[in-house]
CHARMM-style PDB file with segment names, atoms N, HN, CA, C and O in Angstrom:
ATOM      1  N   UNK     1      49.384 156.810 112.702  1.00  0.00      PROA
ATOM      2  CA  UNK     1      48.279 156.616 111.786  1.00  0.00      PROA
ATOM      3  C   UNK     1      47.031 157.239 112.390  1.00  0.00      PROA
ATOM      4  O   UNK     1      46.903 157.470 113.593  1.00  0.00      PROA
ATOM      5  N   UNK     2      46.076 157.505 111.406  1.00  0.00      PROA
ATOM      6  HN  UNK     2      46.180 157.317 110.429  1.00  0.00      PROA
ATOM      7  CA  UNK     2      45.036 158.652 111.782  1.00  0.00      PROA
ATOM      8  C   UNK     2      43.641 157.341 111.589  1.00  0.00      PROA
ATOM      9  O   UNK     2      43.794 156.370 110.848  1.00  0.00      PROA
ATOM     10  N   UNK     3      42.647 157.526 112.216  1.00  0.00      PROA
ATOM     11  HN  UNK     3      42.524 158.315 112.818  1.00  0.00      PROA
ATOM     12  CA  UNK     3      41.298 156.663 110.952  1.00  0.00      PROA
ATOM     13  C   UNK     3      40.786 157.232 109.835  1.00  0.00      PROA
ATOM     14  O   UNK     3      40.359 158.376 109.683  1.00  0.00      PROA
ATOM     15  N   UNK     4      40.872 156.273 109.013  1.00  0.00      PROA
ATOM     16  HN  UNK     4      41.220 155.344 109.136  1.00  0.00      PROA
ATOM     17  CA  UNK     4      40.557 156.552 108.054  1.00  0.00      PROA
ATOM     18  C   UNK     4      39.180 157.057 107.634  1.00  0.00      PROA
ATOM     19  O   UNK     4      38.488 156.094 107.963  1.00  0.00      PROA
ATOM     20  N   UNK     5      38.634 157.647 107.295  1.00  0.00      PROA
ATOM     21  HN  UNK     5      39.197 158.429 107.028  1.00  0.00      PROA
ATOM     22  CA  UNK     5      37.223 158.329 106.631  1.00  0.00      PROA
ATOM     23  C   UNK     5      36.386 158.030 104.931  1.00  0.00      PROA
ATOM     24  O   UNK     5      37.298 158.183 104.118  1.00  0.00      PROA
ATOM     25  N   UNK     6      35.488 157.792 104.404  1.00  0.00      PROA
ATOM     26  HN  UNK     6      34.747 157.668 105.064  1.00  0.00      PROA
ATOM     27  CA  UNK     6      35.065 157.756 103.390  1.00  0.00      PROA
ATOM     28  C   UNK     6      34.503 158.989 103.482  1.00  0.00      PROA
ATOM     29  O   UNK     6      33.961 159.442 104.491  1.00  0.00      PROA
ATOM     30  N   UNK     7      34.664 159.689 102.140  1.00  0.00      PROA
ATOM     31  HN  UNK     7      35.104 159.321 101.321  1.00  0.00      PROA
ATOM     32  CA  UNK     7      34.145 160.774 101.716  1.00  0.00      PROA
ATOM     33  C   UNK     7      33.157 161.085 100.141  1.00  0.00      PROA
ATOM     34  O   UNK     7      33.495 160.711  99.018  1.00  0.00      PROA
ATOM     35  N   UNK     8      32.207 161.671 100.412  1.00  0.00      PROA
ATOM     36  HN  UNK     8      31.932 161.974 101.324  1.00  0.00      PROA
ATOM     37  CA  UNK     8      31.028 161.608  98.833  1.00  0.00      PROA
ATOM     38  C   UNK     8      30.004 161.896  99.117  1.00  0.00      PROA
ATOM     39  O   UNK     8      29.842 162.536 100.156  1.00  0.00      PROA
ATOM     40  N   UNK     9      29.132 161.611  98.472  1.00  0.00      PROA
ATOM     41  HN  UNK     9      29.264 161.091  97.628  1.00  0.00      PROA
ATOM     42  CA  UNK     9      28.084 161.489  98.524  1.00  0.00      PROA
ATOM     43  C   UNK     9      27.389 160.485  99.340  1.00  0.00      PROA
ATOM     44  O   UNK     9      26.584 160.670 100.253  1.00  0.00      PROA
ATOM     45  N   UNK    10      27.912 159.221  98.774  1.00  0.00      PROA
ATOM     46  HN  UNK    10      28.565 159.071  98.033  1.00  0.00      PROA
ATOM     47  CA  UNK    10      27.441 158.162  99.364  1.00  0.00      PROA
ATOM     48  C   UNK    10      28.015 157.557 100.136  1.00  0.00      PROA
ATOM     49  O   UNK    10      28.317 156.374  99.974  1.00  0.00      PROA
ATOM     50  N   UNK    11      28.376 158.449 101.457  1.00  0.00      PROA
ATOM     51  HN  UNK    11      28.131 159.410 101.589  1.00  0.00      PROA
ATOM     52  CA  UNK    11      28.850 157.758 101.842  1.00  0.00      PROA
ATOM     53  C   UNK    11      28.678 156.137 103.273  1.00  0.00      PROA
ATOM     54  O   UNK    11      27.917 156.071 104.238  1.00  0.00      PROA
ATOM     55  N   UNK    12      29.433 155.400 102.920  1.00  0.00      PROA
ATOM     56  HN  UNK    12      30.051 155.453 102.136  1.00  0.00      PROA
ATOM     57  CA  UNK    12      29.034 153.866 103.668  1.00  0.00      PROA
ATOM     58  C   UNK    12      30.136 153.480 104.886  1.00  0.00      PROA
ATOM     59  O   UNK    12      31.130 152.826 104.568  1.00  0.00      PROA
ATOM     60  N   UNK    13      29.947 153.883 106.233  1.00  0.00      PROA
ATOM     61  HN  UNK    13      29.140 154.414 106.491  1.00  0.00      PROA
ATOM     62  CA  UNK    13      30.879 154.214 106.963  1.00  0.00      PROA
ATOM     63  C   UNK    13      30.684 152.309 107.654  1.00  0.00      PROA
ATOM     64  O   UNK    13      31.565 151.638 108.191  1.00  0.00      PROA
ATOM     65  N   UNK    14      29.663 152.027 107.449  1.00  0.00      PROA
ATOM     66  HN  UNK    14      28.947 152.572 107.012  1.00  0.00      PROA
ATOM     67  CA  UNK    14      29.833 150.532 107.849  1.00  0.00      PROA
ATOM     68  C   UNK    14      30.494 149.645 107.336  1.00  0.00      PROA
ATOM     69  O   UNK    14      30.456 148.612 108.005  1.00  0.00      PROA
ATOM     70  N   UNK    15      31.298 149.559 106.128  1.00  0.00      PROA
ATOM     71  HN  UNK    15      31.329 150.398 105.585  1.00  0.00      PROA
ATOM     72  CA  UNK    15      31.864 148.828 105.390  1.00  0.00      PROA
ATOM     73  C   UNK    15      33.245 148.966 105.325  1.00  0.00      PROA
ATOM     74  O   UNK    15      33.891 148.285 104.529  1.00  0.00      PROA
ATOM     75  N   UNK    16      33.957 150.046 106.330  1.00  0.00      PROA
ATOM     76  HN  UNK    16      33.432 150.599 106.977  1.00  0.00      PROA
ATOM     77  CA  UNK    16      35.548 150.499 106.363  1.00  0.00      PROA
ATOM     78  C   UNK    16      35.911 150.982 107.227  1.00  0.00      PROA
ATOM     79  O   UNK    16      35.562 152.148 107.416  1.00  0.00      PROA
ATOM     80  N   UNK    17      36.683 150.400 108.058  1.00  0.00      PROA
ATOM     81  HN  UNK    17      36.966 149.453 107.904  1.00  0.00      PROA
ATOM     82  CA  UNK    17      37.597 150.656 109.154  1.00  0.00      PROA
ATOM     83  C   UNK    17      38.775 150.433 108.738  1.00  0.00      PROA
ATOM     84  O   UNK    17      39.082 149.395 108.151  1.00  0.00      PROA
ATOM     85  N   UNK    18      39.792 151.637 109.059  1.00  0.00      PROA
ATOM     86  HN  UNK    18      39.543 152.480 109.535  1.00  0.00      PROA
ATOM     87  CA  UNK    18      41.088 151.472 108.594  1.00  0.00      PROA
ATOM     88  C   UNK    18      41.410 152.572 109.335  1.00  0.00      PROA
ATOM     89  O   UNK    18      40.622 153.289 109.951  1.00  0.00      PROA
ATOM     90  N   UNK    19      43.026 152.721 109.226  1.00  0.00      PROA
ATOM     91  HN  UNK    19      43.667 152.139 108.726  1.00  0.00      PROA
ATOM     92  CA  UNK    19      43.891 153.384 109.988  1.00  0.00      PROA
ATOM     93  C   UNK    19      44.983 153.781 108.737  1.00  0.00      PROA
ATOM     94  O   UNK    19      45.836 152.962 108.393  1.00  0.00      PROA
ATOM     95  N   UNK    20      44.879 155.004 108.151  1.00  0.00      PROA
ATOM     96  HN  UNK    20      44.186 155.669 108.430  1.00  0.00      PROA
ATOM     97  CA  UNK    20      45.375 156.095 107.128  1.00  0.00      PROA
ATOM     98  C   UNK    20      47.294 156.858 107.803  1.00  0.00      PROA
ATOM     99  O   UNK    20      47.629 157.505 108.796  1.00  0.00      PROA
ATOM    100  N   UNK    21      47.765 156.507 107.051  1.00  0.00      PROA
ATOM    101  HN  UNK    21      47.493 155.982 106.245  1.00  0.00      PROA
ATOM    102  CA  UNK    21      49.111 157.506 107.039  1.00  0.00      PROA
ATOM    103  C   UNK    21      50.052 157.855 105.957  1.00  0.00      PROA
ATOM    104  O   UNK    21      49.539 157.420 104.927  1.00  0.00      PROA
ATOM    105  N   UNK    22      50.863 158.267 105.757  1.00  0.00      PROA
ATOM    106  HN  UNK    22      51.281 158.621 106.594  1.00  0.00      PROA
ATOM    107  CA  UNK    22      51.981 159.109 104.947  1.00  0.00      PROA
ATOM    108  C   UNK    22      52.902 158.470 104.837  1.00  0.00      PROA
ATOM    109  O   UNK    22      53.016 157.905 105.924  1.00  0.00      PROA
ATOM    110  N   UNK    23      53.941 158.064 103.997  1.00  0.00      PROA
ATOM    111  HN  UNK    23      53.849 158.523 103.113  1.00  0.00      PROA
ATOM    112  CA  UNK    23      55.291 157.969 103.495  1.00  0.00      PROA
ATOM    113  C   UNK    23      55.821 159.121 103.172  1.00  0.00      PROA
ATOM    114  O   UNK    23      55.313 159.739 102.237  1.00  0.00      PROA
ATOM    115  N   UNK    24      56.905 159.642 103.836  1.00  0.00      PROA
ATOM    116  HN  UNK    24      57.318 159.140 104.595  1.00  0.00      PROA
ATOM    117  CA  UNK    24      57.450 160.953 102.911  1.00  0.00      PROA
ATOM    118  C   UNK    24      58.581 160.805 102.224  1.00  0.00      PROA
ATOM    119  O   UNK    24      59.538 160.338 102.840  1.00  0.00      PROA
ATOM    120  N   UNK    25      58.688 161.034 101.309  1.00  0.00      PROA
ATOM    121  HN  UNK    25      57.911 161.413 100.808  1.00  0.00      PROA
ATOM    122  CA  UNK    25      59.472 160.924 100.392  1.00  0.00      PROA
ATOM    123  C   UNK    25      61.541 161.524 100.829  1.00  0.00      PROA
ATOM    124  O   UNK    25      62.628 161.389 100.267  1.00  0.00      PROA
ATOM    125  N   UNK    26      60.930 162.296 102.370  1.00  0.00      PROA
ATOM    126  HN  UNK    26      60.047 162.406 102.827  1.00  0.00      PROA
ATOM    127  CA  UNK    26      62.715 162.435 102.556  1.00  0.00      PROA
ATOM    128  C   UNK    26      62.703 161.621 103.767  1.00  0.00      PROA
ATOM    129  O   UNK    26      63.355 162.052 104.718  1.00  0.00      PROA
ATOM    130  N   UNK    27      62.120 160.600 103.888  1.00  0.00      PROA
ATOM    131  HN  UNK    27      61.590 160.251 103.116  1.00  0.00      PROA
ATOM    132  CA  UNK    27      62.143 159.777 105.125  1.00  0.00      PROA
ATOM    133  C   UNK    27      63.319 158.976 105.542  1.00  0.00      PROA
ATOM    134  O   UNK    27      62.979 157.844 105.196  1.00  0.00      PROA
ATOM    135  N   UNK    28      64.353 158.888 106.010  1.00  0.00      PROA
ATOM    136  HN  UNK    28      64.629 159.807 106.291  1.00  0.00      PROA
ATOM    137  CA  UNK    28      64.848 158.062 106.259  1.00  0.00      PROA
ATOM    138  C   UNK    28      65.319 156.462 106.227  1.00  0.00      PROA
ATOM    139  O   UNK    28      65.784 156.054 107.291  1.00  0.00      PROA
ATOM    140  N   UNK    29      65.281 155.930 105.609  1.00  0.00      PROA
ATOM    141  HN  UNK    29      64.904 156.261 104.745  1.00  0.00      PROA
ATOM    142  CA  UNK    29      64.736 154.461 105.416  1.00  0.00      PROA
ATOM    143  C   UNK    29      63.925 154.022 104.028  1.00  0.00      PROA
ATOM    144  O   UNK    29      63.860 152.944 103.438  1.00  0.00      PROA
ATOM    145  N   UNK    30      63.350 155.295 103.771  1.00  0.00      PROA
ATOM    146  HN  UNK    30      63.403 156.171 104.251  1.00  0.00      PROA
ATOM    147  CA  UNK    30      61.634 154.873 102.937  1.00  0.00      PROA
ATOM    148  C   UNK    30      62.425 155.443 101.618  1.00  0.00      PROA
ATOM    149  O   UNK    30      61.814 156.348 101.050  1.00  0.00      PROA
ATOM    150  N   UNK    31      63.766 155.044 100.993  1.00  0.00      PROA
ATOM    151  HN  UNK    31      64.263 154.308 101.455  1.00  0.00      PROA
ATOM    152  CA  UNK    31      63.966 155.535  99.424  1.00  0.00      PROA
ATOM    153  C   UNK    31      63.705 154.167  98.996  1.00  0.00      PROA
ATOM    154  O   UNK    31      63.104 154.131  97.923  1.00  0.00      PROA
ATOM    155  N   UNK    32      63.946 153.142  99.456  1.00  0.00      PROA
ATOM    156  HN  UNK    32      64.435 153.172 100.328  1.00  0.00      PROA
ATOM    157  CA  UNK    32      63.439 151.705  98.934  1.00  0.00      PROA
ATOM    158  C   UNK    32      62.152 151.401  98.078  1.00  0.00      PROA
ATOM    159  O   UNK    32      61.987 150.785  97.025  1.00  0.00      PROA
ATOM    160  N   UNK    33      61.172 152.169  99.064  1.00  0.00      PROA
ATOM    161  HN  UNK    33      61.305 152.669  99.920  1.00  0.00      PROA
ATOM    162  CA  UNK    33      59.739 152.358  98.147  1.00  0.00      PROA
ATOM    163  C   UNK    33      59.134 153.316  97.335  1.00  0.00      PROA
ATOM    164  O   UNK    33      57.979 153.377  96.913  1.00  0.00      PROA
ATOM    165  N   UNK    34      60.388 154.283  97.135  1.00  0.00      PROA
ATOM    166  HN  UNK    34      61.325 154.233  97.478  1.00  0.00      PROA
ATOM    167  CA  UNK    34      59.870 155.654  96.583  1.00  0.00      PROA
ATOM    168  C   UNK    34      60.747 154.952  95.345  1.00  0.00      PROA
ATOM    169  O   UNK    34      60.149 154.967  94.269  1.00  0.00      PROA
ATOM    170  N   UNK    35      62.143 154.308  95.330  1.00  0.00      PROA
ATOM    171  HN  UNK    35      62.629 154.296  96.204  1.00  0.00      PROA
ATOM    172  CA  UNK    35      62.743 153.877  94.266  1.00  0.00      PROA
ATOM    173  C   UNK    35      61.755 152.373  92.952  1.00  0.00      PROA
ATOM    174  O   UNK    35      61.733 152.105  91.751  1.00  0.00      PROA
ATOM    175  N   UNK    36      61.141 151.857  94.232  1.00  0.00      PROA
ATOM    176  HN  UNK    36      61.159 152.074  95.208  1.00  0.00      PROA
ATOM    177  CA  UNK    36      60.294 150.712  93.750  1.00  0.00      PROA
ATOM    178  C   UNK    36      59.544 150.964  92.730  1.00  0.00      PROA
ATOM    179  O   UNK    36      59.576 150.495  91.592  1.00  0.00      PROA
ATOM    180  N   UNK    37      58.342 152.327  93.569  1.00  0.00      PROA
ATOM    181  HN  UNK    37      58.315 152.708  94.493  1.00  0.00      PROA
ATOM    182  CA  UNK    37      57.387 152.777  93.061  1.00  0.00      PROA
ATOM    183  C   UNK    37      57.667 153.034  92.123  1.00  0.00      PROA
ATOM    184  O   UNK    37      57.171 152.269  91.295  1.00  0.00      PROA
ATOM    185  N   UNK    38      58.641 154.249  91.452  1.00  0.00      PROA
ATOM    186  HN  UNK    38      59.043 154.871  92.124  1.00  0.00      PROA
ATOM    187  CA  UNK    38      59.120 154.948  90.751  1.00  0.00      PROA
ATOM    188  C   UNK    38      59.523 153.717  89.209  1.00  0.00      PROA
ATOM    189  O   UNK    38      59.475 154.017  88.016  1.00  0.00      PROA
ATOM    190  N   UNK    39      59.841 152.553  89.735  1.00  0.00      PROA
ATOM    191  HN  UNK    39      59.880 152.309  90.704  1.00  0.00      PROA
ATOM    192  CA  UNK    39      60.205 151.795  88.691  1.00  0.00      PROA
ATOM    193  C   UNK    39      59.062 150.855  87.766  1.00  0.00      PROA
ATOM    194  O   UNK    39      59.018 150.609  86.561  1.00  0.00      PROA
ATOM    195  N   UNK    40      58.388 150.554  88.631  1.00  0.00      PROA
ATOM    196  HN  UNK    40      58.423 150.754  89.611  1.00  0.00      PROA
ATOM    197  CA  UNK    40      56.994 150.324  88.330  1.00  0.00      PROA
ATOM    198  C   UNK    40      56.484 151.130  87.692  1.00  0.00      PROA
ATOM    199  O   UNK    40      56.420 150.787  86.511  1.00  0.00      PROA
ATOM    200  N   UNK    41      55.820 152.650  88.020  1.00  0.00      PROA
ATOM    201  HN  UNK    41      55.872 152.928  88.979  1.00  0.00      PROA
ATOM    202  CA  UNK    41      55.387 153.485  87.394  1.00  0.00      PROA
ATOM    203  C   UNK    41      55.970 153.424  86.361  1.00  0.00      PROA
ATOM    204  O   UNK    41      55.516 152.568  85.601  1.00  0.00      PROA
ATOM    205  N   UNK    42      57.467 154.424  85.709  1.00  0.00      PROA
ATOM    206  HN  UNK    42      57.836 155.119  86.326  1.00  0.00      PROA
ATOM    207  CA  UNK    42      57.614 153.921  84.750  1.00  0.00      PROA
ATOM    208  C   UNK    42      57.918 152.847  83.733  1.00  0.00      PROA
ATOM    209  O   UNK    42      58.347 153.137  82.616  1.00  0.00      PROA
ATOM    210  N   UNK    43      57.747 151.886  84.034  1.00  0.00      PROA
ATOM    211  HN  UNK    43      57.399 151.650  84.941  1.00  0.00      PROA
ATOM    212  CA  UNK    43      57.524 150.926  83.529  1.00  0.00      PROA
ATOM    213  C   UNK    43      56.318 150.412  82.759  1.00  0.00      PROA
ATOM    214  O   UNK    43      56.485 149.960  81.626  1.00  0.00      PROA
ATOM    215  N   UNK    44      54.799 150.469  83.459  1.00  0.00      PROA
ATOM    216  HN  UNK    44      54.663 150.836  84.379  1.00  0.00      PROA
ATOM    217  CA  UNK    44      53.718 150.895  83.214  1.00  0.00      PROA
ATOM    218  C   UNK    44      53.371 151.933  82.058  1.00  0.00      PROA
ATOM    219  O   UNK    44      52.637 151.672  81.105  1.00  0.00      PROA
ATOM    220  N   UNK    45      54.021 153.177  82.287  1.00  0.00      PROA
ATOM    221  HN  UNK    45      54.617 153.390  83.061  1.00  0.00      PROA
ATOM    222  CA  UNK    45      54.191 154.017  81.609  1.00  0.00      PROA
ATOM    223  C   UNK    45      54.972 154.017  80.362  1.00  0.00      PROA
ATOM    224  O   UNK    45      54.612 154.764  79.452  1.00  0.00      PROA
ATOM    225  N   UNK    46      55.770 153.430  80.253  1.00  0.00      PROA
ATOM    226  HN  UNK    46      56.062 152.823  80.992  1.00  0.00      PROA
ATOM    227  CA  UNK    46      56.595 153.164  78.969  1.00  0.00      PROA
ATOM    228  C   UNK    46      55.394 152.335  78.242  1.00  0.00      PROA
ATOM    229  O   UNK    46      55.150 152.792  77.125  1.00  0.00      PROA
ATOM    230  N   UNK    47      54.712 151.392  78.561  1.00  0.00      PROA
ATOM    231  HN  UNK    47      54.911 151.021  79.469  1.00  0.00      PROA
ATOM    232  CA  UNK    47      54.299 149.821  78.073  1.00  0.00      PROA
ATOM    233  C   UNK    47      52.818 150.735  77.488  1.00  0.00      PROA
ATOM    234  O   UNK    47      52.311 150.675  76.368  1.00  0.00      PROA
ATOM    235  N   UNK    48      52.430 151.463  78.544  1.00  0.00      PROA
ATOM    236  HN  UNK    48      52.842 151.511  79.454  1.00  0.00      PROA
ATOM    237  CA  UNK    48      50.773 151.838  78.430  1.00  0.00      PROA
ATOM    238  C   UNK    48      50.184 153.068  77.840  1.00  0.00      PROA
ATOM    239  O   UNK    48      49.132 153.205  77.215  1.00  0.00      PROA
ATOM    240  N   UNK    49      51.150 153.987  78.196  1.00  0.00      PROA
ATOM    241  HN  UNK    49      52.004 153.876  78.704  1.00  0.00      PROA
ATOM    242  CA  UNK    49      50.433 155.712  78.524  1.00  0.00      PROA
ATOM    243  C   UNK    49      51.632 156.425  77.838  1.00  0.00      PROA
ATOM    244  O   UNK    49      51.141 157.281  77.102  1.00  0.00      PROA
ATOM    245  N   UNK    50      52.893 156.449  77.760  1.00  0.00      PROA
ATOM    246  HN  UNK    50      53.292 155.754  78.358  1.00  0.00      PROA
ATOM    247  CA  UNK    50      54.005 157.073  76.871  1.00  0.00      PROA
ATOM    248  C   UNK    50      53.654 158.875  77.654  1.00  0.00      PROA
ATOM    249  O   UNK    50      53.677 159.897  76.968  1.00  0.00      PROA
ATOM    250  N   UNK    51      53.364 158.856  79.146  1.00  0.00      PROA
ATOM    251  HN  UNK    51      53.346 158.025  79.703  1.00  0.00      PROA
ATOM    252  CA  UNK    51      53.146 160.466  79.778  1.00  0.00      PROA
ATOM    253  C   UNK    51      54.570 161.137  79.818  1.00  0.00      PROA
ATOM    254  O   UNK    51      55.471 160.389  79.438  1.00  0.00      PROA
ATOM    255  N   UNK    52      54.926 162.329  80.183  1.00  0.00      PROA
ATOM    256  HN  UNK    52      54.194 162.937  80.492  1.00  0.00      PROA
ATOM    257  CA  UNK    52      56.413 163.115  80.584  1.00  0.00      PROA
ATOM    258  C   UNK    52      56.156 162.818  81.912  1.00  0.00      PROA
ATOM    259  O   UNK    52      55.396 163.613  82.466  1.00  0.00      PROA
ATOM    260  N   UNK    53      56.529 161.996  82.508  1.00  0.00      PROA
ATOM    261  HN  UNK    53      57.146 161.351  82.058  1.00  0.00      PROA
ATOM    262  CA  UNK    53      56.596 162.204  84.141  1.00  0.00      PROA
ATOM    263  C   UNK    53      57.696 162.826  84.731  1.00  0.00      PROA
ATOM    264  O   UNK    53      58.814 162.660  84.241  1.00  0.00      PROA
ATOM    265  N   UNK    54      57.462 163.790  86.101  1.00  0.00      PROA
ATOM    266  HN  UNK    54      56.554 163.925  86.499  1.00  0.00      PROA
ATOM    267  CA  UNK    54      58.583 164.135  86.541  1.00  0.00      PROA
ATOM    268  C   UNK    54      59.079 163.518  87.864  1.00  0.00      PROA
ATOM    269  O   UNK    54      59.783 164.220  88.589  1.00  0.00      PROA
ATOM    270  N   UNK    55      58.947 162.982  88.023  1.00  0.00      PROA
ATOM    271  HN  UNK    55      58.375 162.411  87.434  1.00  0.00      PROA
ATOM    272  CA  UNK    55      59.182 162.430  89.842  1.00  0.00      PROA
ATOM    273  C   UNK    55      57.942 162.170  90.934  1.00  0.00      PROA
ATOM    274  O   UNK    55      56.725 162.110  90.762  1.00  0.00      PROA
ATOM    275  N   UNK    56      58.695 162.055  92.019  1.00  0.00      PROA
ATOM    276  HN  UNK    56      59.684 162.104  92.159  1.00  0.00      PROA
ATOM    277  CA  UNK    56      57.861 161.958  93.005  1.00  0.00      PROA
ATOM    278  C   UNK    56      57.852 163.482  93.710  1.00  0.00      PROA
ATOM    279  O   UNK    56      58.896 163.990  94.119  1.00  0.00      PROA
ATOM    280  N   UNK    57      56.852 163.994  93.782  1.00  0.00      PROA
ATOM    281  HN  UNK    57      56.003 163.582  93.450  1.00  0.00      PROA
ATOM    282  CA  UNK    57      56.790 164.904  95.034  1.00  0.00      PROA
ATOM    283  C   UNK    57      55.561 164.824  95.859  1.00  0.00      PROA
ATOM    284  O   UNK    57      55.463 165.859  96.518  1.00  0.00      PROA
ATOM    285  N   UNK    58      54.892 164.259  96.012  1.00  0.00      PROA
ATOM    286  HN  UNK    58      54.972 163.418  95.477  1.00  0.00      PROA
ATOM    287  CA  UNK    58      53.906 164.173  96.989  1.00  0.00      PROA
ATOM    288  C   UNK    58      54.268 162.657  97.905  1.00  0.00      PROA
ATOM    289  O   UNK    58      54.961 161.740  97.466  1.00  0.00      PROA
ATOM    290  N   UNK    59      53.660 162.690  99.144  1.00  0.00      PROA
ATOM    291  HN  UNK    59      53.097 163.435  99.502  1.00  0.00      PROA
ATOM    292  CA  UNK    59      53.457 161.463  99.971  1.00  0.00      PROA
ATOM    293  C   UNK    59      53.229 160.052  99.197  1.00  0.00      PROA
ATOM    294  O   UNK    59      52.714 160.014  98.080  1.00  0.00      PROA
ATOM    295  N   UNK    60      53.527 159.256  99.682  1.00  0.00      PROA
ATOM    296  HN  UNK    60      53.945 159.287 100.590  1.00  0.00      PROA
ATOM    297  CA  UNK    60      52.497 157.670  99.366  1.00  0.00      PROA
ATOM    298  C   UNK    60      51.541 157.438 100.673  1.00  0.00      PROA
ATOM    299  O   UNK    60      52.047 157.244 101.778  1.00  0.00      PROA
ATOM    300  N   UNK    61      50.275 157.468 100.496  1.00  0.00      PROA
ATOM    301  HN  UNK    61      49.863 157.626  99.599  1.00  0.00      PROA
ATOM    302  CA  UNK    61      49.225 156.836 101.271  1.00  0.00      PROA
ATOM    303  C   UNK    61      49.227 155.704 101.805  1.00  0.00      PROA
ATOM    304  O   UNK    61      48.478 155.013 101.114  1.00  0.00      PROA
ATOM    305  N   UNK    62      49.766 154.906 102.913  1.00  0.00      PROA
ATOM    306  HN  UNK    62      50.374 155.467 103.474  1.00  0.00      PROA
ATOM    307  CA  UNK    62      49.455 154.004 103.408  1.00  0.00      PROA
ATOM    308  C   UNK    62      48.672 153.868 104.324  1.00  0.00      PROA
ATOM    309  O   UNK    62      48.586 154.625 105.290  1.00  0.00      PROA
ATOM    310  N   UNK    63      47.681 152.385 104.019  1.00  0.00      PROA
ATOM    311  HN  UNK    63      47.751 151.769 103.234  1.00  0.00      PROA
ATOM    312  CA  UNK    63      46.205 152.222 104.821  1.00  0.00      PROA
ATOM    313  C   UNK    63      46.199 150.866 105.262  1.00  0.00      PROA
ATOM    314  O   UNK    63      46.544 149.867 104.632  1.00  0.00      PROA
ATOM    315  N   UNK    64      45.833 150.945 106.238  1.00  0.00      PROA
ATOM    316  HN  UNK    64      45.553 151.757 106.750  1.00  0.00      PROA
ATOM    317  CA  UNK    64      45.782 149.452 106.888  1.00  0.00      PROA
ATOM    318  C   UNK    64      44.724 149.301 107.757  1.00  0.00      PROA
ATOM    319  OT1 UNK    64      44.546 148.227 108.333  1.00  0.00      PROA
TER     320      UNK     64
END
């Protein structure tokens, strides 16, 4: 994990400390949360927004 940064205009570096990293999607272990995500989303998506989604291809952001 990297620290995390706020970025903008305004930015307020006193109010956030955190430690930023990646999920990758061919990770070993990590199809559990790419399958989760994925079910949620569409799910959401069926109920709310009716979008064409195609998958996952980018990271998931995890911050702690």
């Amino acid at each position: 994990m990297e620290s995390g940064h706020v970025e903008g205009e305004d930015e307020e570096t006193s109010n956030r400390r955190c430690k930023v990293g990646w999920i990758i999607p061919t990770t070993p272990g990590a199809e559990w949360i790419f399958d989760k995500t994925k079910f949620l989303v569409n799910e959401a998506n069926q109920k709310y927004y009716r979008s064409d989604l195609f998958g996952f291809t980018e990271r998931l952001q995890i911050t702690r």
